[in-house]
C-alpha positions, 0 to 999 in steps of 0.5 A: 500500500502507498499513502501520499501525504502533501505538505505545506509549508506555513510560519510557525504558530507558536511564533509572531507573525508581522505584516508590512506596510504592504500588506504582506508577511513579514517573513524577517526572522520568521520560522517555517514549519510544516502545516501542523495538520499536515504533520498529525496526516503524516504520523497517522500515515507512519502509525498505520505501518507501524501497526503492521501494514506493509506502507510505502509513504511519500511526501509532496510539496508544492512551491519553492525550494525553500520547501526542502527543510520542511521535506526533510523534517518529513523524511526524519519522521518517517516518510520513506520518500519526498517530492518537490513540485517546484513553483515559485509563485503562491497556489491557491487551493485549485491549483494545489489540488490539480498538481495532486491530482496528476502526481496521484495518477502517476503514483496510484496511491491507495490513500492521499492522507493530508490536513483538513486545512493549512493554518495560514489561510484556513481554506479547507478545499483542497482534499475535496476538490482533489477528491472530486478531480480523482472521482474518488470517495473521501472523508474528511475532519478524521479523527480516527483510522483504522485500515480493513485487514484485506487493505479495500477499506478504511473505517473513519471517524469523523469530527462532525458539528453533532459529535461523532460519526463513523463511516467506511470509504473504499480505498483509494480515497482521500482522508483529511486528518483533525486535529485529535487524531494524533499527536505527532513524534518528536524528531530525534537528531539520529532520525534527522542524520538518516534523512539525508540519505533518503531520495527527494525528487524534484520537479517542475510544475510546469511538466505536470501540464495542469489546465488553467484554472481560476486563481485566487489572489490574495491582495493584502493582509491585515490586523484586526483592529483592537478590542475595546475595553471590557467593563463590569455591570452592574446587573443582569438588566443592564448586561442584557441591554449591552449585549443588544444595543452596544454589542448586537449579539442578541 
């Protein structure tokens, strides 16, 4: 079985992100991670073939070659293979899930395992619309995977707005990974070290000869503007009249 993982490259959420004048990331001294729901899609794959399945894991990227670093953290937790899909200019979810797509016909991955979503835009789109180019089943906001002992199916709970629920997808498909479903393994140095060694392809976008399709172009970036003062009242009344004339949430 092969499980192909995207990666995205995104600053690091525990750090300060800064904009310019402009409008854009201030990306000074910035620190770059993989997409931390790209990182718990990867230690689900690597849990799988630890559980027993005979796992082949590939790594996909798509952008510069400043995605490299983020390839071989990938490689240091287990995948066993990385691709780079060079690109310098930013894809938007269309044309993400187009490049996917044609590396999926070329590798005939069993599962495309991958972040329900990239925490630097929040689109949530790419696994569906990849989904729907491959004409595949998906499941989405997973929580939990177990794999069928014949390898056709996969049972996965998902992270639904009423709780829970459980559904099963012929293989191949495409599965979104939540944030429950694991916690990702700590990369030792040794792991690192032994990553060097293992293959990272790349190639350029334009050989995958994508249709055009309509992008998305991010303008500018901005901070949201500061929150007023909280203040104290002095009854039940008066909080009740604050919340419907000064704040309008009711």
């Amino acid at each position: 079985m092969k499980i192909l993982v995207p990666i995205k490259r995104v600053p690091d959420p525990y750090g300060r992100v800064r904009l310019t004048p402009g409008g854009h990331v201030d990306e000074t001294d910035i620190k770059w991670v993989i997409n931390p729901f790209d990182e718990i899609a990867l230690e689900e794959a690597i849990r799988l073939r630890e559980a027993g399945h005979d796992i082949e894991i590939l790594a996909v990227a798509i952008g510069t070659t400043a995605w490299e670093e983020q390839l071989r953290t990938a490689l240091a937790m287990g995948a066993d293979r990385a691709l780079l899909i060079q690109q310098e200019a930013p894809a938007d979810p269309g044309r993400i899930s187009h490049y996917l797509a044609a590396i999926a016909r070329q590798e005939q991955p069993q599962i495309i395992l991958m972040g329900k979503q990239a925490i630097d835009d929040d689109c949530n789109q790419t696994g569906q619309r990849l989904a729907a180019l491959l004409q595949i089943p998906q499941a989405t906001f997973a929580s939990r995977i177990e794999l069928t002992p014949d390898g056709t199916c996969a049972r996965v709970t998902r992270e639904v707005d009423t709780g829970r629920e459980t559904i099963e997808v012929t293989l191949p498909a495409v599965i979104t990974a939540d944030l429950r479903l694991n916690e990702p393994r700590y990369v030792a140095l040794p792991a690192i070290i032994k990553a060097r060694s293992k293959p990272l392809l790349r190639i350029d976008a334009a050989q995958l000869q994508i249709p055009p399709t309509a992008p998305v172009t991010t303008l500018r970036l901005e901070t949201p503007p500061p929150r007023r003062a909280g203040r104290r009242v002095g009854s039940v009344d008066e909080l009740i009249t604050a919340l419907r004339e000064e704040a309008r949430v009711i």
